[in-house]
N, C-alpha and C positions, 0 to 999 in steps of 0.2 A: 649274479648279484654280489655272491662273495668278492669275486677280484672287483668290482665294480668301489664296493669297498677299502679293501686293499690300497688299490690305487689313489683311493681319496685319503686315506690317513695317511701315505705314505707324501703327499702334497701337503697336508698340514706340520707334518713333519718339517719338511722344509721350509714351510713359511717361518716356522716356530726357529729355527736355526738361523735365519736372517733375519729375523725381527729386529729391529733397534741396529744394522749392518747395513749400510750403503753396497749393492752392489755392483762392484768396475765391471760393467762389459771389456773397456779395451786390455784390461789388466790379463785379457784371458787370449787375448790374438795372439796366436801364432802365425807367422808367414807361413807360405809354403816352401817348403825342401826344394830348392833345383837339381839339376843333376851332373856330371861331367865337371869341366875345369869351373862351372859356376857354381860350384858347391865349394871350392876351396878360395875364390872369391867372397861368397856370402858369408864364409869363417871367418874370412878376414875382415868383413865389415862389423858382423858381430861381438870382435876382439876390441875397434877403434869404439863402438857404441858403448859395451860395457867397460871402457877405461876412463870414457869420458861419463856419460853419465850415473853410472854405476852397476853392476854385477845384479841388479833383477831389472834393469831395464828391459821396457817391452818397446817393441818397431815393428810398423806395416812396411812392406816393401810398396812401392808404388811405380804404375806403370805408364809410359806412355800409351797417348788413345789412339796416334795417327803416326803415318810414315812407316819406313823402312825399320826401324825398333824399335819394338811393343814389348821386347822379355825384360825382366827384371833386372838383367844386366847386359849391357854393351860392353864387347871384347873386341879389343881393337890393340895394333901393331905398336910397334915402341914409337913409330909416329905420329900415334892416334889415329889412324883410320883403320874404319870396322871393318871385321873380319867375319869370313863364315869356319874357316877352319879352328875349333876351340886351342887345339895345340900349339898353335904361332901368337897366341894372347901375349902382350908384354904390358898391355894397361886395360883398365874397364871403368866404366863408369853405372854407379846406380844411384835410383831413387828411393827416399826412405821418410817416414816419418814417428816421431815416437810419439808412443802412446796417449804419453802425456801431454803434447802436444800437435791433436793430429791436425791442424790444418796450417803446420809451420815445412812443409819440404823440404827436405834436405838434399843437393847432389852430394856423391861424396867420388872423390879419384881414387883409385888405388892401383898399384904399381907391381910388376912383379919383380920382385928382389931380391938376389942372390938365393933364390931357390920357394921363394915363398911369397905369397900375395900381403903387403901390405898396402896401409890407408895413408896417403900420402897429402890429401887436402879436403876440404868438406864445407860446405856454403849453403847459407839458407835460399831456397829459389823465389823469383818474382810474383808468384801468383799461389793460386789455394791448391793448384793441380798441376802437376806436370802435365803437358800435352804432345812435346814432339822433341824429340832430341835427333840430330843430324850432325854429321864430321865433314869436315873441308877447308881445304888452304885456303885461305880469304885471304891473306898475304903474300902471298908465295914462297915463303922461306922453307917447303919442306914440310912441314908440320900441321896436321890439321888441327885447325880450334872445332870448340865444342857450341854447336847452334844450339838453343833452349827455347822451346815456345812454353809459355805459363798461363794454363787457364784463370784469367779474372771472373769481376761476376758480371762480364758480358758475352751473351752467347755469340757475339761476331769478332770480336778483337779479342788478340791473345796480347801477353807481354812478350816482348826477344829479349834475351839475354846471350850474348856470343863470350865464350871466356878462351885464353888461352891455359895452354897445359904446361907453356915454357918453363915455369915455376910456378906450380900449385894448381890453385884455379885463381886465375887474375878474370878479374870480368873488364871487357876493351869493348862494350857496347852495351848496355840495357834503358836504350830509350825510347826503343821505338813500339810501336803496336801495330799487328798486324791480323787478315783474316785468313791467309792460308802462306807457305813459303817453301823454294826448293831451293837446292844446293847443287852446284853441278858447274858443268864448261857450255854454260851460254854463249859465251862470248869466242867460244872455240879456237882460243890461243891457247890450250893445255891446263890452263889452271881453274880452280872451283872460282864461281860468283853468286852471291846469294841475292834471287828475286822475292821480295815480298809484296804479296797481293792483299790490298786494303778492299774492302766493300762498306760504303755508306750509300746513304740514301741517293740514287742516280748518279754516284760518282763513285768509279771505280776505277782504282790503278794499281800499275805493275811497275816499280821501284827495283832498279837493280841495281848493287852496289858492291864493293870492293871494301876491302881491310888498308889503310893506312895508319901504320903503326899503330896507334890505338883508339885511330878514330874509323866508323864506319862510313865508305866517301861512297855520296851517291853519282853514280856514272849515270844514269838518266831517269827518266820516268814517262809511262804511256799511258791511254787512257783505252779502257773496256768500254766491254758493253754495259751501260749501267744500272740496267734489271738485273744483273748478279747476284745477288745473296750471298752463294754459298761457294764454294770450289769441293771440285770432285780431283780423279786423277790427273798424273802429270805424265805427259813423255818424248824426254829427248832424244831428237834426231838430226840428220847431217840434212840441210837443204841442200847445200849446193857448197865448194873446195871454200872453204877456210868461213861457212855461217852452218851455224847450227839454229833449231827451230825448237822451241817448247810449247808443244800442245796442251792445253787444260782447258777441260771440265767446269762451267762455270751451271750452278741452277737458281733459277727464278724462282717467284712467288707463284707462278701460275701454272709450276709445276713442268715448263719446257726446258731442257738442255741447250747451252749453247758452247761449241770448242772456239776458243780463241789459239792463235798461233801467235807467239809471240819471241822473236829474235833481234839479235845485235849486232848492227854494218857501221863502215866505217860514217855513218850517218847519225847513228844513235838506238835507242830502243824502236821498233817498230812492232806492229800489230797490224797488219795487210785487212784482216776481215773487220776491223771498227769501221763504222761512218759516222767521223765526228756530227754532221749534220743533224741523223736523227739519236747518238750516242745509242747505237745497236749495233751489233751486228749480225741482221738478217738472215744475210748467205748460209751461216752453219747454227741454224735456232731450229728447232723441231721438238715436238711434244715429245713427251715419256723420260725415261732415265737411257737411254740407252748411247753407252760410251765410244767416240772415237775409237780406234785402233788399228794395228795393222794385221788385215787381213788374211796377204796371203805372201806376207814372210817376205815381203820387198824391202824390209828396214825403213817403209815410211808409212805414215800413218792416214786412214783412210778416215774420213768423217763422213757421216750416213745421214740421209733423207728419207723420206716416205713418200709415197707414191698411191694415194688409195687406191685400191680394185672396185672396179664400178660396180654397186650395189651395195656397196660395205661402210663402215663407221668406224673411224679412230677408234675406238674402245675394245672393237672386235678381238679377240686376238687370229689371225694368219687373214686381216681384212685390207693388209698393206702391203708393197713391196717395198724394200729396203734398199733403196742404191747409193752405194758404197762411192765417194770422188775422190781422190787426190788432188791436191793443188801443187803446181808445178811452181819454182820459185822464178825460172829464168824466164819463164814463158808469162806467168801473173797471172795462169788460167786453171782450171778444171778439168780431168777428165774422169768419165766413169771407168771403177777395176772390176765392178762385180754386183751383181742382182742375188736378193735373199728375201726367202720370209723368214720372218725372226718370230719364234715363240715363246717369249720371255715369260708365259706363266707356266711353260711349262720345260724350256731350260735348254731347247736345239736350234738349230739355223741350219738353213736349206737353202742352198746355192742354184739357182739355173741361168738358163742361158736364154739367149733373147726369143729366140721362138717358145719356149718355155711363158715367157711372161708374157709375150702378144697375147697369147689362147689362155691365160691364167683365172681362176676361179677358184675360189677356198670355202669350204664349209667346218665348224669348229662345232663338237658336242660337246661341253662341259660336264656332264656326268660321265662320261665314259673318256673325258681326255681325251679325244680322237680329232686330228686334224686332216682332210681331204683336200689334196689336189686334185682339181678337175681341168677339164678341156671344154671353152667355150662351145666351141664348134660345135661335139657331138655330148657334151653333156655328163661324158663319162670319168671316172675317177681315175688317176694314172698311179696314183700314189697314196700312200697313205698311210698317217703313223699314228702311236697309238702307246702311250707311257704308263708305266705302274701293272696294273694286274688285270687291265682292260681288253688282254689283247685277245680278240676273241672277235671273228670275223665271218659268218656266214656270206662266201660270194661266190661266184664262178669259179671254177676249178683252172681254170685260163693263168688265176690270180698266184702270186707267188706271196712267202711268208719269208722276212731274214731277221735275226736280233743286231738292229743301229747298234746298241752298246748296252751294256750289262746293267743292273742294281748296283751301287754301291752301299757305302754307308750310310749317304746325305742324299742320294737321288736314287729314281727308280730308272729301271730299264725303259728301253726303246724297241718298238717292234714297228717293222715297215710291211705291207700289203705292198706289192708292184704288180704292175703289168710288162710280161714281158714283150709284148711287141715295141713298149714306149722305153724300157729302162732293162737293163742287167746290175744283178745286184752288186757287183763291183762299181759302178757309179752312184745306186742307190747309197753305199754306205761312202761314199766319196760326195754326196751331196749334202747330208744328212751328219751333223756333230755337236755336240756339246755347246752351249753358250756357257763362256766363261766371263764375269765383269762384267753385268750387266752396266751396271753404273763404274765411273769414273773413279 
């Protein structure tokens, strides 16, 4: 009862000390500390803050939500293209907003010179939020510009703002609005092109454009599928000697995935899976989140189907097979690289082979996290795994026990039950791995 007390006079206390005192929440934000050469950056930004606004000025640092750089600051080469090695920094760029005005963004440049990081230019940005910052020669002189997406107060359109670094930050683009955008060699003549994907109500497109001097020239446009919504991931590949292909992630309302491919011939922009007819495309739409990619380390990326197992329901989890296709560019066709059941509630993928999924059969406990492979035929289990602290198997002694993979931080371990007349545990942990990505 006494500290009960205590604690209550010592709250009136304090009421009694700001009585009649406004008080600044933002007046008391501190960023966070980074570490390494971005700490002798962050110095330098906080030396150009307080010269310009004054010596108690308070700043949140702010971060990109999407893409390749989410940290506080981008270090990048005297060219401006980002770096991972901190030591080769010769410029960086961050986002910042002060206190006093927080929902004014600031990018700011800064430069490293003759031994020390200075603020060499600083512009208020398009929108209430920074969303995505990207580097790429959209010119070709050598030099990457600085892409900017800025969250407005629309959840599907951003603002672009592209600036160069030649002197300063000049802005050579902020008129467009966009729903997702990459950077890169689309167009696979060596130099960056920036596509921007728009989503409106059943009309969806892929916009790829070039830098001339200081206009942004659209080199074509294509049309999706236009249940799109949202965009998930990207990723570029070589189709075939002088076309590259960009895979992305588009998701619906209804909660299905669909990958579009979409590249650039001496024809124009193309997208091979649209059919303008019904504005879908059918061929690569399947329920759930679960992302294109490339399987099994070919450098192309595989887009997956489902396959129900008779007796079972979408919903199930291991109630599917997963067949993994390739589409070939020269050919215009499909082929299968690989059969899986995917257990994305509980985070592996299980590879077999076609006799495998003729006789296939799955049973899934949810309290015990246990998924079984079984054999039509004779009814019996061949495999069977089993995550977190579950693994705990009264069977026949016949049956064998191996740890798939360890506990980490973020995930629980994996244990497999096999049979060895059907498997050896060197295939078992050869079929059996990790899902990573499950979405896009």
């Amino acid at each position: 009862m006494g500290r009960c007390l205590r604690v209550a006079a010592l709250v009136c206390a304090l009421v009694l000390t700001c009585a009649g005192c406004s008080l600044d929440v933002e007046s008391f934000l501190q960023p966070p500390r980074v570490q390494g050469e971005q700490q002798a950056v962050q110095a330098a930004l906080e030396t150009y803050i307080r010269d310009r606004s004054g010596a108690g000025a308070r700043y949140v640092l702010k971060y990109p939500v999407e893409g390749a750089h989410t940290a506080a600051f981008s270090l990048c080469d005297e060219q401006g293209f980002s770096l991972e090695e901190e030591q080769d920094a010769r410029m960086a760029v961050a986002f910042y907003a002060l206190a006093s005005a927080p929902e004014e963004i600031h990018i700011n440049l800064l430069r490293w010179d003759t031994g020390e990081w200075v603020s060499v230019a600083d512009a208020v940005g398009a929108g209430v939020a920074i969303r995505q910052v990207a580097f790429g020669d959209l010119d070709g002189d050598g030099r990457a510009e600085i892409i900017t997406g800025w969250s407005t107060y629309s959840s599907h359109t951003h603002q672009l703002t592209v600036y160069s670094t030649a002197d300063g930050l000049r802005t050579v683009s902020g008129d467009r609005v966009y729903t997702s955008l990459f950077v890169g060699d689309v167009t696979a003549t060596g130099g960056d092109s920036l596509l921007l994907l728009h989503s409106a109500p059943r009309t969806v497109t892929a916009t790829l454009n070039r830098l001339q001097g200081d206009t942004l020239e659209v080199l074509d446009t294509a049309s999706l599928d236009g249940g799109i919504q949202q965009f998930g991931g990207m990723t570029l590949c070589r189709l075939a000697e002088g076309v590259h292909g960009l895979f992305v992630e588009g998701y619906k309302e209804s909660g299905d995935t669909v990958t579009e491919l979409i590249y650039y011939d001496d024809t124009g922009l193309q997208v091979p899976f649209y059919d303008p007819a019904t504005n879908t495309s059918a061929a690569t739409t399947r329920p759930g989140r679960l992302a294109a990619r490339d399987i099994d380390g070919d450098a192309m990326v595989e887009v997956p189907y489902s396959q129900l197992i008779p007796g079972h329901t979408v919903n199930q989890v291991g109630g599917a097979v997963t067949v993994w296709r390739v589409w070939d560019y020269v050919t215009r066709s499909w082929s299968v690289r690989a059969h899986t059941v995917v257990n994305t509630e509980d985070g592996y993928v299980i590879t077999l082979n076609g006799d495998q999924v003729r006789t296939l059969d799955t049973a899934y406990d949810t309290v015990t996290r246990t998924l079984d492979l079984l054999d039509t035929g004779t009814g019996r289990v061949w495999l069977r795994l089993t995550v977190g602290e579950n693994a705990d198997w009264s069977e026949p002694e016949e049956m064998r026990s191996i740890t798939v993979f360890s506990a980490d931080d973020r995930r629980p371990g994996c244990t497999a039950w096999y049979d060895p007349q059907v498997l050896k545990a060197e295939k078992v942990r050869y079929m059996v791995s990790r899902l990573t990505g499950v979405g896009g």
